[in-house]
N, C-alpha and C positions, 0 to 999 in steps of 0.2 A: 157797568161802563156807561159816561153819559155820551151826548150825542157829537160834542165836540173832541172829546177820546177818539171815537171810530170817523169823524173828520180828518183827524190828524193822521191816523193810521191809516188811512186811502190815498193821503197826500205824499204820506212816506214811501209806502209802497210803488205809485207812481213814478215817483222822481229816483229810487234806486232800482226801476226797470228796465228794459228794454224801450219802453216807449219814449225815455228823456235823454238817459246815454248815448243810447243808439243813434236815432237823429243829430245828435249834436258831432258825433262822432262823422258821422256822415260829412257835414258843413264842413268841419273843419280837412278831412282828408281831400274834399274837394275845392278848397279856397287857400291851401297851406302853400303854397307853390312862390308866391313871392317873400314870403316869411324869413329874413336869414339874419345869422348871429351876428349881428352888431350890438352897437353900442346905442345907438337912437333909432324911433322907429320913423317909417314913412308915412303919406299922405296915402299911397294905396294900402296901406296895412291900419291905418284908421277907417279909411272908409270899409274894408271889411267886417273892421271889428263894429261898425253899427250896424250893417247889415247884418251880422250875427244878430245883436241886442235886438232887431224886432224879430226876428224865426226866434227867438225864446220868445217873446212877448205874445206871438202869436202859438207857441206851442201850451205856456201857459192858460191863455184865454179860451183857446178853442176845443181844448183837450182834458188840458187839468182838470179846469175848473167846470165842464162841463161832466167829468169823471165822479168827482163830490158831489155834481147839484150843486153848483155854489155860483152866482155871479162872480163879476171881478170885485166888484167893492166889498162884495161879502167875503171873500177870500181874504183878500187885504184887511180885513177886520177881524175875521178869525185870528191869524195870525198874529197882529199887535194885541189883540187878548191875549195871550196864548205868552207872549212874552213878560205881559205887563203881570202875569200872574205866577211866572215863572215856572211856567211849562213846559219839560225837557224837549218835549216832541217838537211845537212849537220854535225854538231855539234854535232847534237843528236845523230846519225847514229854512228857516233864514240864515243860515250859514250858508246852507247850500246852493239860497240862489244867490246870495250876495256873490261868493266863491265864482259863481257862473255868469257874472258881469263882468267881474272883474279883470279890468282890460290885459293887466302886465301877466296876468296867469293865464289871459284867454293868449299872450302875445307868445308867451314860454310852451303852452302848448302846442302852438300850429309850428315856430320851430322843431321841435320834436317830432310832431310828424314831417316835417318835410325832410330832415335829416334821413328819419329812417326812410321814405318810401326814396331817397335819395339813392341808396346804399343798395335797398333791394333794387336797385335801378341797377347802378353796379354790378353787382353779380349775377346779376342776370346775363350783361353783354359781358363781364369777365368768362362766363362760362361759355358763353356762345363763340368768344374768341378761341378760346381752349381747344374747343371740339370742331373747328374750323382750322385749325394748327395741325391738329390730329390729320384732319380728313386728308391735307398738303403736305404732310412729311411723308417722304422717301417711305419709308418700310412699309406702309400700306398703302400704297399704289402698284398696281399689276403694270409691268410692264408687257409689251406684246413683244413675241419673239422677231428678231433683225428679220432672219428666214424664213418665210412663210411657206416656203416649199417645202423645209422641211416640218412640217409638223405631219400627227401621224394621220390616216385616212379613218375617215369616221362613216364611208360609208357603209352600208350594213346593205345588204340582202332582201329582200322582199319576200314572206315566206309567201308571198302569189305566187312564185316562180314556180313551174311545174316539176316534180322530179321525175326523171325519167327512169323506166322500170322495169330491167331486163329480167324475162323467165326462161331461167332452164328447165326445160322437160326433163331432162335427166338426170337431172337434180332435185326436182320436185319429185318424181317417181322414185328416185334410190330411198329421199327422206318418208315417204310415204309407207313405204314396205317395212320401215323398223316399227311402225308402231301396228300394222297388219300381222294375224296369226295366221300361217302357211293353211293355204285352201289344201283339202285332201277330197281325191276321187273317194265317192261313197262306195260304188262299187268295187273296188279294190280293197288290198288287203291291207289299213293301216300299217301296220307294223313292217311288213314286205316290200309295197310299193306304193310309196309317197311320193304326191305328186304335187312339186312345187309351181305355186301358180307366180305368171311371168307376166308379163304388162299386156299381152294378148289375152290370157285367161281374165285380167282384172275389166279390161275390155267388153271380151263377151260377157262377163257375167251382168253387165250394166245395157248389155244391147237387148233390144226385143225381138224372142222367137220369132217373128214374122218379120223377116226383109224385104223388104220393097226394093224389086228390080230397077236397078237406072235404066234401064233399056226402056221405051215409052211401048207398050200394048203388049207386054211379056205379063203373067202372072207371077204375084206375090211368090217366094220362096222362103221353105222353112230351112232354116238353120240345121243341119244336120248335127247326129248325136257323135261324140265321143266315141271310137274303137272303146269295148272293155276287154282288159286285160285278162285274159284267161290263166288262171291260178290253180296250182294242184292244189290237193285238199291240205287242210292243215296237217293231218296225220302223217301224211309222208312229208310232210315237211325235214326237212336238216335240223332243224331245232329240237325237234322229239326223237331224231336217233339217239341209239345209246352208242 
């Protein structure tokens, strides 16, 4: 490949990138606003279009040609070689800037964009209208009720509120005793005489042997024992008769 081959192909690639497109794309989305479809063009629609012709002149100059290593006269001579010798590359190259002068195609494209960003214009407030319609019709709007007295009470409770706690003694004691197993005197005769213990026995059995006298200078007093029950022997028991 000689060295004007890989010239041609840095120029080609350049100008179908991002860096010639793009920019020019730019100019025009931001200048296309007086542009519209008649039949002859304006004085403000010529003086754009020279403003265009130097941002290429200067995207050429500052960019391209500094992209190749090429001045501007060397650029411009590359290329009329490049033709005089019937070079595809070459050819193209100047089509494409010719293409990118050219006023009536530069004048057909900024119509085009302005049509469209017209339209996106459009629809954009057509849909803002819509959803603006929406928000105003009847069926989604809450209405508040005539009556306000009657609507229902939302007040709630504060569980700060203390509840109050009524205890039955007798109640608590009856509950108590189902799950208690009947006390029996040791002394006594299971089986003969059992003795059920009553909220008095459950009492003393939780008090302490030593009572302390309410009487102020009287000595402590011990809890006296139980009577036992005197029992005949089992033998004579009714149970072992015949």
């Amino acid at each position: 490949m000689t060295l004007s081959n890989t010239i041609y192909d840095s120029i080609i690639d350049f100008l179908s990138g991002e860096m010639w497109w793009g920019q020019l794309l730019d100019f025009m989305l931001a200048h296309c606003e007086c542009f519209k479809p008649r039949d002859y063009s304006t004085v403000e629609e010529f003086n754009i279009y020279k403003d265009y012709c130097v941002f290429l002149e200067q995207i050429v100059e500052k960019q391209l040609c500094q992209n190749v290593k090429l001045t501007t006269k060397q650029f411009e001579q590359v290329i009329l070689d490049g033709i005089e010798n019937n070079i595809q590359q070459a050819i193209s190259i100047k089509e494409t800037l010719t293409k990118a002068v050219d006023f009536e195609l530069f004048r057909r494209d900024m119509i085009s964009h302005n049509e469209r960003i017209e339209q996106e214009v459009q629809n954009v407030l057509s849909n803002e209208k819509e959803s603006q319609n929406i928000i105003n019709n009847e069926m989604y709007q809450v209405q508040p009720p005539n009556n306000q007295s009657s609507l229902p009470s939302l007040e709630i409770r504060s569980p700060r509120n203390p509840r109050k706690f009524m205890f039955n003694k007798a109640s608590f004691i009856s509950h108590a005793m189902k799950f208690r197993n009947p006390m029996i005197n040791p002394i006594c005769n299971p089986p003969q005489n059992p003795i059920q213990m009553n909220h008095g026995n459950l009492m003393m059995k939780h008090q302490n042997p030593i009572l302390q006298s309410t009487n102020t200078g009287l000595p402590p007093l011990r809890s006296p024992r139980p009577p036992q029950a005197k029992l005949p022997p089992l033998i004579k028991s009714p149970r072992f008769t015949n």
